[in-house]
C-alpha positions in Angstrom: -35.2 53.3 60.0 -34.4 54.2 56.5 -30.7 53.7 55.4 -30.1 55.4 52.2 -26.0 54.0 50.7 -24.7 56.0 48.7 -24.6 52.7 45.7 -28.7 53.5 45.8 -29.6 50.0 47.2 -33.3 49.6 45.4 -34.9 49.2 49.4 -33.2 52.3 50.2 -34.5 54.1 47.0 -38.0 52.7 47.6 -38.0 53.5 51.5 -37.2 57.2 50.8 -39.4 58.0 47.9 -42.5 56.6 49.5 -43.6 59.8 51.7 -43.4 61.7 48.5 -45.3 59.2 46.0 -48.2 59.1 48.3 -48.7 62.6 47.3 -48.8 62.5 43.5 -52.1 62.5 41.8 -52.4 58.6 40.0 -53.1 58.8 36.3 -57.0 59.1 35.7 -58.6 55.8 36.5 -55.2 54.2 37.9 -55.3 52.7 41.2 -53.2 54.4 43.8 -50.1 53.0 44.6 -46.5 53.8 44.5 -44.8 54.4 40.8 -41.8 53.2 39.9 -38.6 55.5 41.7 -35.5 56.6 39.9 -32.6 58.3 41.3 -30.2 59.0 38.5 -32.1 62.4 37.3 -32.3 64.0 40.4 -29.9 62.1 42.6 -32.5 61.6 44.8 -35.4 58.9 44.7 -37.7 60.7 42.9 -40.9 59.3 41.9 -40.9 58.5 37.5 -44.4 60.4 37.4 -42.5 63.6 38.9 -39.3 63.4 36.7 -39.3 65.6 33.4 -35.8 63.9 31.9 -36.2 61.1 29.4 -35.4 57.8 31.4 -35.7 54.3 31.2 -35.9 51.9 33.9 -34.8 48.3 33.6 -35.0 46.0 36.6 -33.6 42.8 37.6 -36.8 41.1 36.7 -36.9 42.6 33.2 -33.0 41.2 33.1 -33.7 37.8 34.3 -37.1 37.4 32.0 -34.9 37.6 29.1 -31.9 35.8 30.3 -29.4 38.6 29.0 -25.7 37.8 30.2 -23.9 41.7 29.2 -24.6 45.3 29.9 -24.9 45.8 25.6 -27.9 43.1 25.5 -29.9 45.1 28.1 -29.3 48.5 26.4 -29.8 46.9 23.2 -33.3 47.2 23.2 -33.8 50.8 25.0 -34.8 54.1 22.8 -32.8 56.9 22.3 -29.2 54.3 21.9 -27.3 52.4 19.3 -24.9 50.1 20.5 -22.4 48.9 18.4 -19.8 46.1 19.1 -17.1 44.7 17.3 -18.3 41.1 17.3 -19.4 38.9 19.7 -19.1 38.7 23.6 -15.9 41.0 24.9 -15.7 43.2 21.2 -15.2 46.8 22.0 -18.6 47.8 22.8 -19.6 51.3 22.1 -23.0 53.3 23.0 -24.6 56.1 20.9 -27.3 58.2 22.8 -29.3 60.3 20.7 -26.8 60.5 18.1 -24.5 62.4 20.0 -20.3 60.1 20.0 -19.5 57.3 22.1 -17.6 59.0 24.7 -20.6 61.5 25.4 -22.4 59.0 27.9 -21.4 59.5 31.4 -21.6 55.5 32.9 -21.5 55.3 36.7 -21.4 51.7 38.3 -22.7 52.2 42.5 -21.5 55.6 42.0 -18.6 54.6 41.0 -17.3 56.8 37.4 -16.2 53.6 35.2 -15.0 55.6 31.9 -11.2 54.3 31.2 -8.7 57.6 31.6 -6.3 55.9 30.1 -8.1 55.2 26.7 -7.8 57.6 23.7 -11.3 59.1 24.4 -11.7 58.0 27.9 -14.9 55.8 26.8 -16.4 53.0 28.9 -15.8 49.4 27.1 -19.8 48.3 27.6 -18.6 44.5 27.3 -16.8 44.1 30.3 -19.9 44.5 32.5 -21.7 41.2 33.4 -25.2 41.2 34.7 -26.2 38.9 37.6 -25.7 41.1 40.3 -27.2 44.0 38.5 -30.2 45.3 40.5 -31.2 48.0 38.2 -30.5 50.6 35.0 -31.2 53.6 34.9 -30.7 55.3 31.5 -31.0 58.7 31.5 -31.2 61.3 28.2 -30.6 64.3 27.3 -27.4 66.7 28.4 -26.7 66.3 32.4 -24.0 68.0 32.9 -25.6 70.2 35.8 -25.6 67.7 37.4 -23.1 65.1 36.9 -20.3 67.2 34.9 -18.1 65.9 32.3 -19.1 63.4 30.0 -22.8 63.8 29.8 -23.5 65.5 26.7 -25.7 62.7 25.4 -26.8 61.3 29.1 -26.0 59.0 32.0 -26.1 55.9 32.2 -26.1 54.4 36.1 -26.0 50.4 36.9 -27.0 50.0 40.7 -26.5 46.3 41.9 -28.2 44.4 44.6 -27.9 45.0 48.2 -28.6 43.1 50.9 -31.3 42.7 53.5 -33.6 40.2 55.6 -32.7 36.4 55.7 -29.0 35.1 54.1 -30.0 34.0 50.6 -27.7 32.0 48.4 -28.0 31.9 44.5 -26.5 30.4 41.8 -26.5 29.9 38.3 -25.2 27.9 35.4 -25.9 28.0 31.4 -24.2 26.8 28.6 -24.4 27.0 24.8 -23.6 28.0 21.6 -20.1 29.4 20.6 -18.7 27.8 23.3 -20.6 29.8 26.1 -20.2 28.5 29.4 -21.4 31.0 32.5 -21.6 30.6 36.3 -22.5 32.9 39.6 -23.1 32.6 42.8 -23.9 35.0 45.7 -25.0 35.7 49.2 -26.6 38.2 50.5 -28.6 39.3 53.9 -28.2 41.2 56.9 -27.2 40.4 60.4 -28.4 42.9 62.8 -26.7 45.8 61.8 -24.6 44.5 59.3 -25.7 43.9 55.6 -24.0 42.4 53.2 -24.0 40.9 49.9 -21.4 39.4 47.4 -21.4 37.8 43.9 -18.8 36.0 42.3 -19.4 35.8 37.8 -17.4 34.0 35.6 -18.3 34.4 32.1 -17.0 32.7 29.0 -17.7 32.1 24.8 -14.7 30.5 23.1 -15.7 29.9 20.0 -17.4 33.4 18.2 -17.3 33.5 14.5 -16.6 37.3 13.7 -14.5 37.8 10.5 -16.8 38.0 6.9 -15.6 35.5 4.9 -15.4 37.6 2.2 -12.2 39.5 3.9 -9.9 36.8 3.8 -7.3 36.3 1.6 -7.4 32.8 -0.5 -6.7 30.0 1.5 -6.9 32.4 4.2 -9.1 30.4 7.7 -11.2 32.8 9.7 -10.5 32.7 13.6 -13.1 32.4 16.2 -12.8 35.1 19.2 -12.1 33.8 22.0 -13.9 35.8 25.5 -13.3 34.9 29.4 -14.8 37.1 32.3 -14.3 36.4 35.9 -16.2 39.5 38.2 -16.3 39.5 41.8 -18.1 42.2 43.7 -19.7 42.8 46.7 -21.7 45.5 48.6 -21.6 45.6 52.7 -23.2 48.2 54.8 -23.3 48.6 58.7 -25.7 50.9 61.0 -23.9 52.3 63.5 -26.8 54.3 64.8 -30.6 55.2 63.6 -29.0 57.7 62.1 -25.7 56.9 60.8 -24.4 54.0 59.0 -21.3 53.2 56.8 -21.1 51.5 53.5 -18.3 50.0 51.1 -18.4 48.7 47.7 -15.9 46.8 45.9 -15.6 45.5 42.8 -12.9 43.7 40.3 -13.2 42.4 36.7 -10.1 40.4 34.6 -11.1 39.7 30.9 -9.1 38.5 28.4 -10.1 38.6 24.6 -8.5 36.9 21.6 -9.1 38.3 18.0 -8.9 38.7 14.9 -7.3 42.1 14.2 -5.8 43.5 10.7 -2.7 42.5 8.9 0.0 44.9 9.1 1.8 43.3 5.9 -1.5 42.7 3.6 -3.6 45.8 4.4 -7.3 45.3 3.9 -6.8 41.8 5.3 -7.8 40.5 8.5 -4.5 38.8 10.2 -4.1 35.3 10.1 -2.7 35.1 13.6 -4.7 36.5 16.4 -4.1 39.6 18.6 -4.5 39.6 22.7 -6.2 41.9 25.6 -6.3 41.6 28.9 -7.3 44.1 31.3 -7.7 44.3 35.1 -9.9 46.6 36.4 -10.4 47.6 40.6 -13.3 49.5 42.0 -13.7 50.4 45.4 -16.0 53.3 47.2 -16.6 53.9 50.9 -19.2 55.9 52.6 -20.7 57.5 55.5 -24.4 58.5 55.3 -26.0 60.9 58.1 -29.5 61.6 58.5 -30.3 65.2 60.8 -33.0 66.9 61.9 -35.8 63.5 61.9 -34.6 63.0 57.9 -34.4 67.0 56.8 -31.2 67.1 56.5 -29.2 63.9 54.8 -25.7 63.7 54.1 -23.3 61.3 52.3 -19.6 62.1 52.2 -17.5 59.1 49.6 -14.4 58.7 48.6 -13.8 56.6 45.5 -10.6 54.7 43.3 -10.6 53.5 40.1 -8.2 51.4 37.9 -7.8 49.8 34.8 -4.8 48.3 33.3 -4.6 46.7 29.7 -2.4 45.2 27.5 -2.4 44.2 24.3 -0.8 41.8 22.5 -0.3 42.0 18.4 1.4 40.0 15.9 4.5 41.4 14.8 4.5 44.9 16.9 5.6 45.4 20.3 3.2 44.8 23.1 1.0 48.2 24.2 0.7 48.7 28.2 -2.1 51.2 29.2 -2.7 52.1 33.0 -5.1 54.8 34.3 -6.8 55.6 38.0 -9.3 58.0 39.0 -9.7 59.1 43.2 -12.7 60.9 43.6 -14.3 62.6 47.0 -17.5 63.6 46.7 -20.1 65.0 49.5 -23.9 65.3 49.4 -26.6 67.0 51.2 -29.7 66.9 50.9 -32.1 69.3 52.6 -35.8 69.3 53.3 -36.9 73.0 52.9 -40.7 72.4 53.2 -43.0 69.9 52.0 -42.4 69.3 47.9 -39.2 71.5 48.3 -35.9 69.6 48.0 -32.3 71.5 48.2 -29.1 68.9 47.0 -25.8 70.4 47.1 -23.1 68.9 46.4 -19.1 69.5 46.6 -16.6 66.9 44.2 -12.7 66.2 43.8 -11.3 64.2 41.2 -7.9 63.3 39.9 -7.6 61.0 36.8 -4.2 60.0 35.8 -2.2 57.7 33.5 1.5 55.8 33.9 1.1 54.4 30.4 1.3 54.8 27.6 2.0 58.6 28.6 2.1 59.8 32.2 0.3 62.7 33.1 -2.8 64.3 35.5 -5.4 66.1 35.8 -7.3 67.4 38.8 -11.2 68.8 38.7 -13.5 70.5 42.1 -16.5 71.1 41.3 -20.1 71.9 43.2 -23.2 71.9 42.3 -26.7 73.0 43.7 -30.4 71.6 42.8 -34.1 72.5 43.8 -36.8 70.2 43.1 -40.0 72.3 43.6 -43.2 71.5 43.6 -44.5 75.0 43.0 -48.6 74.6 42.1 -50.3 71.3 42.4 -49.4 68.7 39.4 -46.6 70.7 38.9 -43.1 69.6 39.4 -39.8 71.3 38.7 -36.1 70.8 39.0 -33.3 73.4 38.4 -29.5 72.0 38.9 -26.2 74.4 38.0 -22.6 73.0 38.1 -19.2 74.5 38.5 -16.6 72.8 37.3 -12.5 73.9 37.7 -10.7 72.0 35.9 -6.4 72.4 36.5 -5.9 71.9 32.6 -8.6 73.9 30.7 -10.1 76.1 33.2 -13.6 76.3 34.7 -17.0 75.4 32.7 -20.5 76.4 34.2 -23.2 74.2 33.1 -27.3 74.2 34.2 -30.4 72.4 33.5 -34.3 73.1 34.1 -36.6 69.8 33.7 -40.6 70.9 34.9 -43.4 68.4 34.3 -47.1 68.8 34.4 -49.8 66.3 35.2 -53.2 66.5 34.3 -55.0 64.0 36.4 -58.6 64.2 34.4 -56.7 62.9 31.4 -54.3 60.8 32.2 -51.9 63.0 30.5 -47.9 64.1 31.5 -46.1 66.8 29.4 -42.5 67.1 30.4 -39.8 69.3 28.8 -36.2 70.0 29.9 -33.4 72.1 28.4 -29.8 72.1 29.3 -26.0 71.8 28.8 -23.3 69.4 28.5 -19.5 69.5 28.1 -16.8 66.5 27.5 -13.4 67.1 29.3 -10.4 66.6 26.7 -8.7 63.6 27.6 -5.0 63.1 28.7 -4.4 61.0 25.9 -5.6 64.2 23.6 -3.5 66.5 25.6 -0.3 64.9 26.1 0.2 61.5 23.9 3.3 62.2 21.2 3.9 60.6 17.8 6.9 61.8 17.2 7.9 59.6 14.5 4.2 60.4 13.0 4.6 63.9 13.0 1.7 63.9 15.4 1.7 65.8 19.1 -1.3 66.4 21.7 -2.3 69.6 22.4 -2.6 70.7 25.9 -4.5 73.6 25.1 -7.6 72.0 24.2 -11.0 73.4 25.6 -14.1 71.0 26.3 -16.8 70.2 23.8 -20.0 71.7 25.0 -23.6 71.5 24.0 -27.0 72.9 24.1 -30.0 70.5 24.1 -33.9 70.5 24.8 -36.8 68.3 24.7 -40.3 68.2 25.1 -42.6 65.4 25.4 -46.3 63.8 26.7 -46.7 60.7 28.4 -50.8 59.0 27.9 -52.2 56.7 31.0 -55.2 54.9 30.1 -57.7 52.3 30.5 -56.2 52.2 34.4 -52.9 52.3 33.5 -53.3 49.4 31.0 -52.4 51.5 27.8 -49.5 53.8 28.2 -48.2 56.2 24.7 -46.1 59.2 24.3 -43.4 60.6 22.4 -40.6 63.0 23.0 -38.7 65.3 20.6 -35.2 65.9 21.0 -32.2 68.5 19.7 -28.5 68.6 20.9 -26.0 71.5 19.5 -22.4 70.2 19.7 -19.6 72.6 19.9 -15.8 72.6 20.0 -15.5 68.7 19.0 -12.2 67.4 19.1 -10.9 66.4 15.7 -7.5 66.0 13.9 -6.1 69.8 13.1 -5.8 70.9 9.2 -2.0 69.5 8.7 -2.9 66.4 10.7 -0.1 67.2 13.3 -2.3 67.6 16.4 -6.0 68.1 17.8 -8.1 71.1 17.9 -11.5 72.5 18.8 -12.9 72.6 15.0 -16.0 70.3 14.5 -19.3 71.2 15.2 -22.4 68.9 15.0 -26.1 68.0 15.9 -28.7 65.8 16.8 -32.6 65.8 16.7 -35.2 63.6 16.4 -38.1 61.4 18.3 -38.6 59.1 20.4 -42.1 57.4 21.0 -43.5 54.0 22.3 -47.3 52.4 23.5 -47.3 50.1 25.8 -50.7 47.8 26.2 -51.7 45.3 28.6 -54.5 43.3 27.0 -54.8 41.0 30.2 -53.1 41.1 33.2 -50.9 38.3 32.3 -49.4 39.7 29.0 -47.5 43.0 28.4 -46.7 44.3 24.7 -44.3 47.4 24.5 -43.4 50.0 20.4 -40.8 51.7 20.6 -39.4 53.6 17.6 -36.8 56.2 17.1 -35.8 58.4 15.1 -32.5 59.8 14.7 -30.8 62.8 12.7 -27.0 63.2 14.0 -24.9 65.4 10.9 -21.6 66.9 10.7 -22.1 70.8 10.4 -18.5 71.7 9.1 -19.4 69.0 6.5 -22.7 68.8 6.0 -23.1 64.9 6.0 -24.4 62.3 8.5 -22.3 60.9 11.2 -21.2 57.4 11.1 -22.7 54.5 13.0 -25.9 56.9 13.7 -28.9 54.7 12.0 -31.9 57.2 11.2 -34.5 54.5 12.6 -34.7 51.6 15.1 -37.5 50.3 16.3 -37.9 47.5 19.2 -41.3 45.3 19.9 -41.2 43.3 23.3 -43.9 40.8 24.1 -44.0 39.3 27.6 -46.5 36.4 28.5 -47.1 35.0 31.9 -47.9 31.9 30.6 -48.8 30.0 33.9 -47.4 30.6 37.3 -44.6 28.7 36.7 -43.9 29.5 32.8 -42.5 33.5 31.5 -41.9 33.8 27.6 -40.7 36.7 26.0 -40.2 37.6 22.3 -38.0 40.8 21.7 -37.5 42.1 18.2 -34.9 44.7 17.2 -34.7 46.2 13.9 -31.9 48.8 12.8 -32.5 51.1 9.8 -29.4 51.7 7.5 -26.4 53.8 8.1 -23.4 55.7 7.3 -20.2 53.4 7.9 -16.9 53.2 6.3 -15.4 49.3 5.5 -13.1 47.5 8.1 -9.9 49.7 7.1 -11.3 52.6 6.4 -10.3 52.9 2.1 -13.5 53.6 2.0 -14.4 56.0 4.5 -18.2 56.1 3.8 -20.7 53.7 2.8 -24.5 52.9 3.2 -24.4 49.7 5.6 -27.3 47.8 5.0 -30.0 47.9 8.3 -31.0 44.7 10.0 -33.4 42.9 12.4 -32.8 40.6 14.7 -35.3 38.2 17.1 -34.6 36.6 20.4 -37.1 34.2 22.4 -37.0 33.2 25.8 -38.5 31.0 28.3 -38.0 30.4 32.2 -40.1 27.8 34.0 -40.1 27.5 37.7 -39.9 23.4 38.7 -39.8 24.3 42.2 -37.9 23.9 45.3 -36.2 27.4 44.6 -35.1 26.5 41.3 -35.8 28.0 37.8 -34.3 26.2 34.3 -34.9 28.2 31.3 -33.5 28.5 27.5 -33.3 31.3 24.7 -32.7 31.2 20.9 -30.9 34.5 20.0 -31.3 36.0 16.4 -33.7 33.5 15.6 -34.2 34.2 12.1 -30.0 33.9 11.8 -30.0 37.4 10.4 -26.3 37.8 8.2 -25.2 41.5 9.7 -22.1 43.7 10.6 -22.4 46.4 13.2 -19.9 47.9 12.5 -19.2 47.0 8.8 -15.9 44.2 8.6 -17.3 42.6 11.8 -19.9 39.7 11.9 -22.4 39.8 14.6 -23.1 36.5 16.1 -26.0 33.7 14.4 -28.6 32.0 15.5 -27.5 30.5 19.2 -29.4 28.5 21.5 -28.5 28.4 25.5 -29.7 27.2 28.2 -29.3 27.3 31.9 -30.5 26.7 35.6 -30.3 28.7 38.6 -31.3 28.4 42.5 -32.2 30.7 45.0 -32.1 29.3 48.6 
């Protein structure tokens, strides 16, 4: 029996995308067996071969090999994203995808939409996600908005986490370190005849982060260490209540609190000599109900979904600042098997986001959407998606995508293209937030931003698989951005902007026990009303990753990322551009399996001890050296 959840449990994903795989032609000289499956470009596992969209897949295993501890250190290294963060561990974390803003990346946790309604540009805060119950990302590029609406100008962004099946299995895990770090987890997971189940428990902590430039403080002036603590508790149950039919529910809560070093209200251009406060609280919880018709033609999932997260924040010398917003979303899914290689997904959604504070206010969006994934001529794969959003506050907005891909299977060789559209949603803060005393209103009538985008790309497989190259080039034109009005007494639709460039990698296996991967990108992302380059978009990155199976026992890694230059303005913005200097930074790891279910391992991170700021006025951490155990049973 295949059970499909609607959180996309890997076995699930891997169960349904079998029949399919079996029937696309392996690269010339591969051997024939089952690809890697995504789900986030098509909804629907979907062999990587067959997919046209940009994406990057990064498993549990890649996760684990280099002991990363946050969602920013696994999309640190992927192409096509800048991540910036505001310090060390818990710093606002921000993700650029191909050069289009931070709040253009639509970020889905299980399913679950995790962007913050109640933030100023309803942006996802990329530090707050831990990793040891992560099962997979899926990082996906290029507009989506026929697909997955609002939000997805630059992409998506989907984090599934483990499921359970077969035998109970315990984990655990513990790691100390530099600046203070000290992490634990622990988890079960399994199934019990019909019942599956898994749950984690995360507690995740650095008290002791240097992230003020010495140079910023006045004389006599001592720098303050952040201070970061995470506790995350989630799990993932699922029950079969018949072949056909089973139920699943996912929960999942996160409190942080952060202590740092914000600016002084009294010496401006100076970092404040007593620390500022946030804590947030954040509650997720979906329930579903998957049927399966017609001996697995016809598959339907019908969800329902809430959201919360409330902050506050604590600064010297101002009063505190409460923010509370919610999201409930209903959502149903069906997917139909018209004929062999000929998929129909419809899909019907209701969402309300709303805030209490700092301003109270709502906003209600149905929307439905419809997708084909055609296999038309042999080697030849094709999907078409169109969306239909109504939206309560700004009306409706029809957006659409075409991705096909060709194979040649006498060369190896996979071109892929895709063009589509993309549109952000204002937010409520935009709308309705006053400043009275500022001069300063929101404007309810604000229409979406919107964009345009293409790309078009090869993929190489040689030597049986064992050399892998391609690059893909990119364009995004942005429309209707959201900017401060002429007087500077309210928003409006006025900027326009856009993005190109390439993104390329080679990946060789010289032996079966080492794996070396090149990526490099290349970014152009400028203001058209202005004619100058957008900050925090660096023009190059590249990242090198070197993985050796040493012995059975012994995995080392070596990861190198290297940032070109970019546009930036200093910590408090007197000057509001400058050329921040690029950097590079190396991180090692090693994990040696001593038996008895038990795996110790260590890292160094920024090995060199590269001096940078990302964004300018905010150190990014040293050298650091950790190390840590954990058991599987």
């Amino acid at each position: 029996m295949t059970r499909i959840f609607v959180s996309a449990s890997l076995l699930a994903l891997v169960a349904s995308a079998s029949a399919h795989a079996q029937t696309t032609p392996a690269p010339a000289g591969a051997t024939p067996e089952v690809g890697p499956v995504v789900v986030t470009a098509t909804r629907i596992p979907t062999p990587k071969l067959d997919v046209a969209s940009s994406i990057t897949l990064i498993t549990a295993k890649d996760i684990a090999i280099k002991q990363e501890q946050t969602l920013p250190d696994v999309l640190k290294d992927a192409p096509g994203l800048n991540v910036v963060q505001t310090g060390g561990a818990g710093g606002q974390t921000s993700v650029f995808m191909r050069g289009t803003d931070s709040n253009h990346v639509k970020v889905l946790v299980d399913g679950i939409d995790v962007s913050d309604p109640s933030s100023p540009n309803d942006a996802f805060n990329f530090s707050q996600l831990l990793t040891p119950d992560i099962e997979r990302v899926e990082i996906l590029r290029g507009p989506q908005s026929g697909l997955y609406g609002s939000d997805a100008i630059g992409g998506v962004i989907n984090v599934v986490t483990k499921a359970g099946e077969g035998p109970l299995e315990v984990t655990a895990g513990l790691e100390g370190g530099s600046f203070g770090a000290f992490n634990q987890n622990a988890g079960v997971s399994g199934s019990t005849g019909p019942f599956h189940y898994a749950a984690n428990i995360e507690h995740f902590q650095s008290t002791a982060t240097p992230v003020t430039p010495l140079d910023l403080l006045a004389p006599g002036e001592r720098a303050n260490d952040d201070y970061y603590d995470n506790i995350t508790a989630s799990t993932k149950l699922g029950y079969d209540i018949a072949s056909n039919f089973d139920l699943g529910l996912i929960a999942r809560y996160t409190n942080t609190h952060l202590r740092f070093t914000g600016d002084d209200d009294v010496f401006f251009g100076f970092p404040d000599p007593v620390q500022s406060a946030t804590t947030t609280l954040q509650y997720y919880v979906r329930g579903s109900g998957h049927l399966s018709l017609f001996d697995g033609r016809f598959d339907q999932t019908l969800g329902v979904a809430y959201g919360s997260i409330e902050s506050t924040d604590v600064t010297p010398e101002t009063p505190n600042s409460y923010f509370f917003g919610a999201r409930t979303k209903v959502d149903w899914r069906g997917d139909i098997e018209l004929a062999a290689g000929e998929t129909l997904v419809l899909g019907a959604e209701h969402q309300q986001d709303a805030v209490s504070q700092p301003v109270s206010a709502s906003t209600t969006i149905d929307s439905g959407y419809a997708e084909l994934l055609s296999n038309p001529l042999r080697n030849l794969n094709d999907t078409i998606s169109v969306r239909y959003d109504a939206n309560n506050r700004f009306g409706d907005d029809l957006t659409w995508r075409f991705a096909p891909t060709y194979f040649i299977a006498q060369t190896g060789t996979k071109l892929e293209a895709s063009v589509g559209t993309g549109f952000k949603a204002p937010t409520l803060s935009e709308m309705f937030q006053n400043f009275p005393a500022f001069g300063f209103f929101g404007n309810p009538d604000l229409k979406p931003e919107s964009s345009t985008g293409y790309d078009i790309g090869f993929e190489e497989f040689l030597l049986q698989n064992r050399l892998q190259f391609g690059a893909t080039y990119y364009y995004n034109q942005i429309k209707d951005l959201i900017d401060d009005n002429a007087t500077f007494t309210s928003y409006a639709n006025i900027g326009r902007a856009h993005t190109d460039g390439v993104e390329s990698f080679i990946a060789f296996m010289p032996v079966p026990t080492v794996n070396l991967r090149l990526d490099y990108t290349y970014t152009e992302a400028d203001d058209d009303i202005l004619h100058q380059e957008l900050l925090l978009r660096p023009r190059n990155k590249w990242n090198f990753d070197a993985r050796w199976q040493a012995t059975a026992k012994l995995s080392l890694d070596a990861d190198l990322v290297s940032i070109g230059s970019f546009i930036d303005g200093n910590r408090e913005f007197t000057i509001p551009r400058l050329v921040a200097p690029g950097f590079t930074t190396v991180d090692i790891a090693a994990n040696y399996d001593i038996g008895d279910h038990v795996t110790i391992y260590g890292r160094v991170t920024n090995l060199f001890n590269a001096d940078y700021q990302d964004p300018v006025g905010f150190l990014r951490p040293p050298r650091g050296f950790f190390a840590g155990a954990k058991a599987r049973f």
